[in-house]
C-alpha positions, 0 to 999 in steps of 0.5 A, a space after each residue: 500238389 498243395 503244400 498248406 502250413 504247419 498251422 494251416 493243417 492244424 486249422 484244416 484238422 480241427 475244422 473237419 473233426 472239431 477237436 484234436 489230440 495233443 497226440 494227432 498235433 504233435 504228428 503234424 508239428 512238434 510245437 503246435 502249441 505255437 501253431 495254436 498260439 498262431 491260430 488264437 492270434 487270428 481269432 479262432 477260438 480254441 479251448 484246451 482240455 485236460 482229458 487224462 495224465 498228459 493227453 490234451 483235447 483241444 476244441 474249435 469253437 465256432 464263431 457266432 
């Protein structure tokens, strides 16, 4: 069984869908803005959208 991170899934969900709800994040950690932090630190471009009330999308961009 492969047993991936907190931010390697995170990683693996924003890769395959492009985008993610605070609401799917925070099913796989609750502080997954750390996780995003993580990620962000690696390199990976990701932007934070207001959508509505207190839900947020949160985009993987490609890298050029």
């Amino acid at each position: 069984m492969d047993k991936l991170t907190q931010t390697a899934k995170i990683l693996k969900l924003l890769k395959k869908n492009g985008e993610a709800t605070n609401y799917e994040l925070s099913k796989i950690c609750l502080r997954y803005s750390a996780r995003l932090h993580d990620l962000r630190a690696e390199g990976h471009i990701i932007i934070s959208e207001h959508v509505k009330g207190s839900k947020w999308r949160f985009v993987l961009k490609e890298e050029e």
